[in-house]
C-alpha positions as CSV (number, residue, x, y, z in Angstrom):
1,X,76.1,112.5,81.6
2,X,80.2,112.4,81.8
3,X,81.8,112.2,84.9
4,X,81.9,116.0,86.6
5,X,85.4,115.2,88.6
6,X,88.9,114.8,87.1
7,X,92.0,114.4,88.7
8,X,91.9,118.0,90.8
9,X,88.1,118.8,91.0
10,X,85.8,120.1,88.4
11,X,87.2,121.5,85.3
12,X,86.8,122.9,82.6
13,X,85.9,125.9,79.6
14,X,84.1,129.2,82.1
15,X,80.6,129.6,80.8
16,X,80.3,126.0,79.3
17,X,78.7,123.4,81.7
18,X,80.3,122.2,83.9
19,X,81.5,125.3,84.4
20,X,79.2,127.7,84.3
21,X,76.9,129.9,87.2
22,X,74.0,127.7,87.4
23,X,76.1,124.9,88.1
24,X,77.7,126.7,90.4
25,X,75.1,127.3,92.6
26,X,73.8,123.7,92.2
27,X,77.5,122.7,93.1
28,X,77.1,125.4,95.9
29,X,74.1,123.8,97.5
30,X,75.4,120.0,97.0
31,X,79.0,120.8,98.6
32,X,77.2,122.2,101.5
33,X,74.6,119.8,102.0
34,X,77.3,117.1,101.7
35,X,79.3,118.5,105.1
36,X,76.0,119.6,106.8
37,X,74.3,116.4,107.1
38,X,76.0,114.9,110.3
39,X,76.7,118.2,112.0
40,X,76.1,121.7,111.8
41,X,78.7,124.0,110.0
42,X,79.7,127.4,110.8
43,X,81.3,128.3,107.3
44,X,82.7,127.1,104.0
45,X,86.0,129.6,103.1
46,X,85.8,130.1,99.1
47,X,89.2,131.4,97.3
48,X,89.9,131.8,93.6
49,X,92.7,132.9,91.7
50,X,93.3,135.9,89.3
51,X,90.6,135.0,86.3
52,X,88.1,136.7,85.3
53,X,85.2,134.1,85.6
54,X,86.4,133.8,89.5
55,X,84.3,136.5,90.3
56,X,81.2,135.0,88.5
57,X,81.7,131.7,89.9
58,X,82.3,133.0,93.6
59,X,79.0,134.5,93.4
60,X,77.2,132.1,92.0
61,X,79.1,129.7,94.7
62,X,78.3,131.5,97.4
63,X,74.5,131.9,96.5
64,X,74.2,128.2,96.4
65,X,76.1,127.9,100.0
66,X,73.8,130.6,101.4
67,X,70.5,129.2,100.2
68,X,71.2,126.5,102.2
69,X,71.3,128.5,105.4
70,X,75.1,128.4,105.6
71,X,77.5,131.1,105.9
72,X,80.0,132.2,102.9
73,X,83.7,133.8,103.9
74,X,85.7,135.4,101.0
75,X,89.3,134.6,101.3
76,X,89.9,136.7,97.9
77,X,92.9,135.5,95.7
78,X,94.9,133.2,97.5
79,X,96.9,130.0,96.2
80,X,95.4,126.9,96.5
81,X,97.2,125.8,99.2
82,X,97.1,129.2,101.6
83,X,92.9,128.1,101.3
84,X,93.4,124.4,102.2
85,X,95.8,126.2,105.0
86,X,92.6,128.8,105.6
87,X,90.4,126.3,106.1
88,X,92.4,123.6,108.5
89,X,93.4,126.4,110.7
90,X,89.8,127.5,110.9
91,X,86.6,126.3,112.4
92,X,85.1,126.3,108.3
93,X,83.4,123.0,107.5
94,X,84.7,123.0,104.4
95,X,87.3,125.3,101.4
96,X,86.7,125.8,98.0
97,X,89.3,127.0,95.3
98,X,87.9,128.5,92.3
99,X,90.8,127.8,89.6
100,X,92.1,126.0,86.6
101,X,95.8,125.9,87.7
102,X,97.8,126.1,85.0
103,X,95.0,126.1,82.1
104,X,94.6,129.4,80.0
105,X,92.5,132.0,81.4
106,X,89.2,130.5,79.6
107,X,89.2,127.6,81.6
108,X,88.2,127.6,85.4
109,X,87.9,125.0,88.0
110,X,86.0,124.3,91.1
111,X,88.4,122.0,93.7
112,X,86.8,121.4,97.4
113,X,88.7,120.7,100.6
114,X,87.4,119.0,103.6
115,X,87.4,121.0,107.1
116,X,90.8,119.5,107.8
117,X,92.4,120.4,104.6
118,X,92.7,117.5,102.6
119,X,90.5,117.1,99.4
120,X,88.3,114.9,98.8
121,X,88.2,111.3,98.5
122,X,86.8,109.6,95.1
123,X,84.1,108.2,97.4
124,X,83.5,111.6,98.7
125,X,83.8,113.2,95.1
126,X,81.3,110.3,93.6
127,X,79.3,111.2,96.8
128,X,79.0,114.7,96.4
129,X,78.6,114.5,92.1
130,X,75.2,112.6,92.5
131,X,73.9,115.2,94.6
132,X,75.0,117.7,91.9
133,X,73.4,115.3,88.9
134,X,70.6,114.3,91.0
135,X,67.1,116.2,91.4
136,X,67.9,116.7,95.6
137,X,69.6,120.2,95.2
138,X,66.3,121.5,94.3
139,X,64.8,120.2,97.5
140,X,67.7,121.3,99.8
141,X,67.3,124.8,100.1
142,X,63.2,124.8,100.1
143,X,62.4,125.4,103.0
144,X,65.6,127.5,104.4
145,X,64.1,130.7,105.6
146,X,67.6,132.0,107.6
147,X,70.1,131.6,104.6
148,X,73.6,131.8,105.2
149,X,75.6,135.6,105.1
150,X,78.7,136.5,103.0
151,X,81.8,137.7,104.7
152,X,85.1,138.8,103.7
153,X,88.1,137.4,105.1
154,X,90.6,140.7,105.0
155,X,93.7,138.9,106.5
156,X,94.0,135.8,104.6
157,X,97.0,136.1,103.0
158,X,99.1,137.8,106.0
159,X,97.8,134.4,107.9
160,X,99.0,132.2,105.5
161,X,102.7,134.0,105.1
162,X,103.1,133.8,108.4
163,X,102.2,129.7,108.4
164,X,105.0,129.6,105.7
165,X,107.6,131.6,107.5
166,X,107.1,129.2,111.0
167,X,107.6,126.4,108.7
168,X,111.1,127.3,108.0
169,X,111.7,128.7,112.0
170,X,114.5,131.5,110.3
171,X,113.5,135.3,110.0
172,X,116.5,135.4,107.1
173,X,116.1,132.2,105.7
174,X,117.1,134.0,102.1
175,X,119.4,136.8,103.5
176,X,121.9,137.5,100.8
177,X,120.3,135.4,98.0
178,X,119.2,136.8,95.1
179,X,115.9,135.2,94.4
180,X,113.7,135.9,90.8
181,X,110.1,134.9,90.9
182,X,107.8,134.2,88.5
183,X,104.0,135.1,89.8
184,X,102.5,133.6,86.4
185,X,100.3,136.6,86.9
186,X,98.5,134.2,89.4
187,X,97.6,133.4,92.9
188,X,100.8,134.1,94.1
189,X,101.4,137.5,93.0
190,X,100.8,139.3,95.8
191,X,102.1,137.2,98.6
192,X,105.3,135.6,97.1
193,X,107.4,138.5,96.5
194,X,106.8,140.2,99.6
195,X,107.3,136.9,101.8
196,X,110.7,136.2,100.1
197,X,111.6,140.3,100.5
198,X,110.7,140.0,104.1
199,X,113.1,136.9,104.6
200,X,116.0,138.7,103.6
201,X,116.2,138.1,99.8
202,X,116.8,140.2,97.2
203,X,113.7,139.9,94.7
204,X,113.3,140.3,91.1
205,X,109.4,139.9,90.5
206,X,108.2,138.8,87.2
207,X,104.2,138.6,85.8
208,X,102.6,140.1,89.0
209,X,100.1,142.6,87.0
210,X,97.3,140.2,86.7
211,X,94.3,141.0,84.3
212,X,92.1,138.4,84.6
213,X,93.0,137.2,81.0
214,X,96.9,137.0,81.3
215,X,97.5,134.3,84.0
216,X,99.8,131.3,82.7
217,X,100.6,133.4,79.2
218,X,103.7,132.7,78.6
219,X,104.9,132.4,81.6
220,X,105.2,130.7,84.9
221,X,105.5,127.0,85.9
222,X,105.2,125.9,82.0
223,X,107.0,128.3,80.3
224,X,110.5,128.1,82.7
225,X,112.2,129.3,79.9
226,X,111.6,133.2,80.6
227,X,112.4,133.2,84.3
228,X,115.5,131.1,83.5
229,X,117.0,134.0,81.1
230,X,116.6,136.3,84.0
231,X,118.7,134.2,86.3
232,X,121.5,134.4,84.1
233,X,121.1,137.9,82.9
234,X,120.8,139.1,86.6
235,X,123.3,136.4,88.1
236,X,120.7,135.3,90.4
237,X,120.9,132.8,92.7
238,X,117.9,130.8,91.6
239,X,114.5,131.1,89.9
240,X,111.3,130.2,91.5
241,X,108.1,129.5,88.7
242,X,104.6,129.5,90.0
243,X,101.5,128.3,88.4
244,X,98.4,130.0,88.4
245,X,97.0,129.1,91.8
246,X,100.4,128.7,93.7
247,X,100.6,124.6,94.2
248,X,103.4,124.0,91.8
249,X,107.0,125.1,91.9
250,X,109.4,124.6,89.0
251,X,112.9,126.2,89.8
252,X,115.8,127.1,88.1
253,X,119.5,126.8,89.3
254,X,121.8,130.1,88.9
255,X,123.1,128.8,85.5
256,X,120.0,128.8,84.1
257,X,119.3,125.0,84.2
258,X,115.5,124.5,84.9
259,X,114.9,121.4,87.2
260,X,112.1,119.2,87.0
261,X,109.6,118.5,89.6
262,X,111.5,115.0,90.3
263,X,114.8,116.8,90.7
264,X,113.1,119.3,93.3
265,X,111.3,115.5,95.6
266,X,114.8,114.4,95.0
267,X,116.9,117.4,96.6
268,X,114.3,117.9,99.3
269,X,114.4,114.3,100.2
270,X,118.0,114.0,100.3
271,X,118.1,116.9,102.4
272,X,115.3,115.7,105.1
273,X,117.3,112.7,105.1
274,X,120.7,114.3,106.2
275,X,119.0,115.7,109.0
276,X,117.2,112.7,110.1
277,X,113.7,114.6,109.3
278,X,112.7,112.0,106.7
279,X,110.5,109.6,108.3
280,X,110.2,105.8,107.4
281,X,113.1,106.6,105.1
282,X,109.9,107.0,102.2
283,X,109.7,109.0,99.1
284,X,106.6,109.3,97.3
285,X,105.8,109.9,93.6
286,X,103.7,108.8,90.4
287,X,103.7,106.9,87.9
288,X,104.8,110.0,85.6
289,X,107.8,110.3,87.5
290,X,111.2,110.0,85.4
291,X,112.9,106.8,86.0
292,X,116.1,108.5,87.1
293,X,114.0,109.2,90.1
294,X,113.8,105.8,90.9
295,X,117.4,105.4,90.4
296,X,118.1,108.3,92.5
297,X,116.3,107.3,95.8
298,X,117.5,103.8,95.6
299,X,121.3,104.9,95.5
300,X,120.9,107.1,98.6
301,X,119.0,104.7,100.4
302,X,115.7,105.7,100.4
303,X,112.3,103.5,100.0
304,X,110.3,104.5,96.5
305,X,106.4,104.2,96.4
306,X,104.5,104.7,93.4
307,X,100.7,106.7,93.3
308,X,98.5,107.0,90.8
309,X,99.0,110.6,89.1
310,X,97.3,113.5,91.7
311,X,98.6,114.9,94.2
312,X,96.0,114.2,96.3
313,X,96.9,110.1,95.4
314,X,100.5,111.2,96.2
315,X,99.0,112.2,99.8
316,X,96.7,109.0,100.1
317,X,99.6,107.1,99.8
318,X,101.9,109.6,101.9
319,X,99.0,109.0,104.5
320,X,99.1,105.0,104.5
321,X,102.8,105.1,104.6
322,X,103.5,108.1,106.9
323,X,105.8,109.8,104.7
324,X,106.9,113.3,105.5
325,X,107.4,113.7,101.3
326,X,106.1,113.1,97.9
327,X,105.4,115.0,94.9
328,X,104.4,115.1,91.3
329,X,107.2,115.7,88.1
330,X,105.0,118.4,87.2
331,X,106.0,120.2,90.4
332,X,103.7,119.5,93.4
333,X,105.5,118.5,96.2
334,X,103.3,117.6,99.3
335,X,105.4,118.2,102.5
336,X,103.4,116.2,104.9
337,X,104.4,117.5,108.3
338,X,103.6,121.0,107.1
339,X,101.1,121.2,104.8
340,X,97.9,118.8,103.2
341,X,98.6,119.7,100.2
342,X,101.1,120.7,97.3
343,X,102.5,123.8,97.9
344,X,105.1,126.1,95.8
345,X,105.9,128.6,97.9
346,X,106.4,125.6,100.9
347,X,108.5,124.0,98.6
348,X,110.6,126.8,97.1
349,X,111.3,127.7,101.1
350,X,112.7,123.9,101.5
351,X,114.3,124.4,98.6
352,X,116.2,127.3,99.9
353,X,116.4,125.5,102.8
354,X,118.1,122.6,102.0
355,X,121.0,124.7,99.6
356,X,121.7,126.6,103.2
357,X,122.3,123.1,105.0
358,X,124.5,121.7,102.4
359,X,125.8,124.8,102.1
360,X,126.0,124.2,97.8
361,X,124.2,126.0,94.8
362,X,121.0,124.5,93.4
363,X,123.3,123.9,90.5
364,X,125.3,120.9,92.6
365,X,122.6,119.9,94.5
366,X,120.4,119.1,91.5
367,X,123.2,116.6,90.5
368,X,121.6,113.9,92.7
369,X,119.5,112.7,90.0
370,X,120.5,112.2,86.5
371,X,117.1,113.1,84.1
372,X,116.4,110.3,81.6
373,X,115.2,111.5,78.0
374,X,111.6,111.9,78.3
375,X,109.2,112.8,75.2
376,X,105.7,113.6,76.4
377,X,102.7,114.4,73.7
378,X,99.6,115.2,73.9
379,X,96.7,114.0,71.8
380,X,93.8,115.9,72.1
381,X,90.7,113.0,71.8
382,X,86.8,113.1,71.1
383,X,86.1,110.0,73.8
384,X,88.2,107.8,76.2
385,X,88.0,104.4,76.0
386,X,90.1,102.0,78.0
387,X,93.2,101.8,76.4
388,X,93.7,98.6,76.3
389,X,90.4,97.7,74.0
390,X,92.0,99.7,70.9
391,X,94.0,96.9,69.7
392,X,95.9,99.3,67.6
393,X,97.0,101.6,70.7
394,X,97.8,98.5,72.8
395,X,100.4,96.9,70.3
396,X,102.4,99.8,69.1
397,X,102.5,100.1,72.8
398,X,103.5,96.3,73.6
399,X,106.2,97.0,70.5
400,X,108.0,99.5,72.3
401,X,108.0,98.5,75.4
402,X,109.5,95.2,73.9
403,X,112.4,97.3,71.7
404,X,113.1,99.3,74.9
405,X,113.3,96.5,77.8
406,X,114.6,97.6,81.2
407,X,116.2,100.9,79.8
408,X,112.8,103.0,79.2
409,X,109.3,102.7,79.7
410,X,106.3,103.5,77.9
411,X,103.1,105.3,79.8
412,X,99.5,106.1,78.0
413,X,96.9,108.0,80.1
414,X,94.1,110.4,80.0
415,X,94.2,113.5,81.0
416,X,91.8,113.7,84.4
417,X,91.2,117.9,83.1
418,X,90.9,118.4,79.9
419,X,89.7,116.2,76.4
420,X,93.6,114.8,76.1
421,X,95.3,111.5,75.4
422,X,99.0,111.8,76.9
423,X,102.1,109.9,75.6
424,X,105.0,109.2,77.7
425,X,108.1,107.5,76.6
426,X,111.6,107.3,78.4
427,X,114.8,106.0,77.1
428,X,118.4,106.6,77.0
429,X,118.7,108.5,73.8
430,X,116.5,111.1,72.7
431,X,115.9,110.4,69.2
432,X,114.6,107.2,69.8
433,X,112.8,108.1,72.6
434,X,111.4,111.3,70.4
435,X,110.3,108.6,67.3
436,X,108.7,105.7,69.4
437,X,106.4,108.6,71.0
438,X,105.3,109.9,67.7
439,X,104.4,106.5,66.6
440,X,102.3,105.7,69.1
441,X,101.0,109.1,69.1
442,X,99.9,108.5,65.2
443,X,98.0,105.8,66.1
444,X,96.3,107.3,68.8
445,X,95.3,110.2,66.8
446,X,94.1,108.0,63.8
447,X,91.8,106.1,66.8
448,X,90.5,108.7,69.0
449,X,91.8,112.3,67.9
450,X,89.4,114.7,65.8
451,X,89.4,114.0,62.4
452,X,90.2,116.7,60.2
């Protein structure tokens, strides 16, 4: 049986194991035997975001949680992060987001948070995975005879905008910016808009009609691109990209320049910094992060540690440390004084926040870090061996790492969601950055891709 956890929960294809409604109720029963056992639970707070297998997962969820004589409370669609904030400011003994982030529609995902708001540990998540492969979940609910009740939450997301707008402590925060927003037809479509309008901006809303089919197409998070046109065309002051369920932020300066998740840590950071609200002088990131990054921190004085990709490493480390920030290229950014999580809207407020101190355009502050050439494939593989037992893989690998020394870096890894092989290479010209990434891509392809 494959492993049922990835990097961010379970994941994958809606109606295909692992994701489908028996399962769920299985992974229902598990979750809520698993934070039963020492102590009785009131609650567990379920959200989901705009699919339309949420629905048919939240049932099947909550029949499992409710079988087991605990009480289910329906936040609705919320982002990932306004349910990990749900459930910390709660009594609820445990959250679950129903989501795929920024997959297609056809996928879903199942991610669990712990009473406090943090997820899981991989010795909870191996913990809670046996339970779901064992035979116990059939035993659990036997002899339940008062099963748990269903509940809707109704004010869920007005609780979580106004958590976000006592993080920043100013009513017009945005007053006389002009701010466009890209929902992704997601999570955030609802409360994003309205939260920025109420803080003084002046919004220009893109992809908030969700249909249950059209979240992340062609737009949001990975697609920059569109929103980045509409800075321009409107002379916006800058863009703010979602993903589906609201925990990643890419933005876009008022030229039209879209910044990476690393430029966003970077900007934050230096900003925290200058108002002495950095603590331990720490940034945290992962291994994915671009080596200008690196570069970046180190010239401004700050202290770089390295986590294993996740932002829920990123926060592990965060923890150990006692950061107050870290993040993910791919645009989490974990704010640790605020939030137990990655959060975009959090971060696109911080973002704001930090142009106001400096008093400069996104467009100069992004300047702190200068983006190395960075070619990333993706591979898609039939199994996933350790890399380093394909001796093929390992020495096109060891050959460009050789031919690029100290000025670039190679990085091979598996996707922790989906059936993929990802390339990384970094260098200081493109073209060769772009050529040593398709060769070791070949290779990979020939070893453990699909065979045509």
């Amino acid at each position: 049986m494959n492993k049922l956890f990835g990097t961010d929960g379970i994941r994958g294809m809606a109606n295909e194991y692992p994701i489908t409604p028996e399962m769920a109720v299985t992974i229902g029963k598990a979750v809520s035997h698993f934070f039963s056992r020492n102590q009785d639970i009131p609650e567990i707070i379920i959200g989901k975001d705009t699919r339309i297998s949420g629905y048919m997962l939240e049932y099947a969820l909550a029949s499992g949680i409710c079988s087991t004589g605990v009480n289910v409370c329906l936040a609705g669609i919320i982002p990932t992060p306004g349910l990990a904030f749900m459930t910390s400011s709660t009594n609820a003994g445990a959250g679950i987001v129903i989501s795929a982030s920024h997959n297609p529609f056809y996928d879903n995902g199942i991610k669990i948070f712990k009473g406090d708001g943090f997820k899981l540990s991989d010795k909870e998540e191996a913990e809670i995975e046996q339970l779901i492969l064992s035979d116990k979940t059939a035993a659990i609910s036997k002899n339940i005879r008062e099963t748990g009740s269903v509940y809707n939450i109704d004010d869920s997301l007005p609780r979580y905008s106004s958590f976000l707008k006592n993080t920043i402590k100013q009513k017009d925060c945005c007053k006389g910016l002009k701010i466009v927003i890209d929902c992704s037809n997601g999570a955030t479509y609802r409360i994003a808009p309205k939260l920025f309008s109420d803080i003084g901006a002046d919004v220009i809303p893109l992809f908030v009609q969700p249909d249950g089919k059209n979240i992340n197409e062609e737009c949001g998070s990975q697609h920059p691109e569109i929103i980045a046109r509409y800075v321009v065309d409107k002379k916006a002051d800058i863009g703010l990209a979602f993903d589906g369920d609201g925990d990643r932020l890419i933005a876009v300066d008022e030229k039209g320049n879209v910044l990476t998740g690393d430029q966003t840590l970077a900007v934050c950071a230096g900003a925290l910094k200058q108002k002495r609200m950095l603590k331990n002088n720490i940034v945290v990131s992962t291994v994915m992060s671009n080596i200008g990054l690196g570069i970046a921190l180190k010239n401004i004085g700050m202290k770089h540690i390295v986590s294993d990709v996740g932002d829920r490493y990123v926060m592990e480390k965060m923890i150990s440390s006692n950061a107050s920030i870290g993040g993910e290229d791919s645009g989490h950014t974990i704010f640790s004084d605020y939030q137990t999580t990655g959060d975009g809207i959090l971060t696109a407020l911080m973002l704001i926040k930090s142009m106001k101190w400096a008093s400069k355009p996104l467009s100069e502050l992004g300047k702190i870090m200068t983006v190395f050439p960075q070619v990333l494939i993706n591979v898609e593989v039939i199994r996933k061996p350790d890399i380093e037992s394909i001796p093929k893989i390992k020495d096109a690998i060891r050959s460009v790492e050789a031919t690029l020394g100290k000025k670039g870096r190679v990085l091979v890894r598996y996707s922790g969601t989906q059936p993929l092989c990802r390339i990384m290479v970094e260098g200081e010209d493109m073209e060769q950055v772009g050529s040593y990434c398709r060769q070791i891509a070949d290779i990979v392809q020939k070893e453990l891709g699909i065979v045509d």
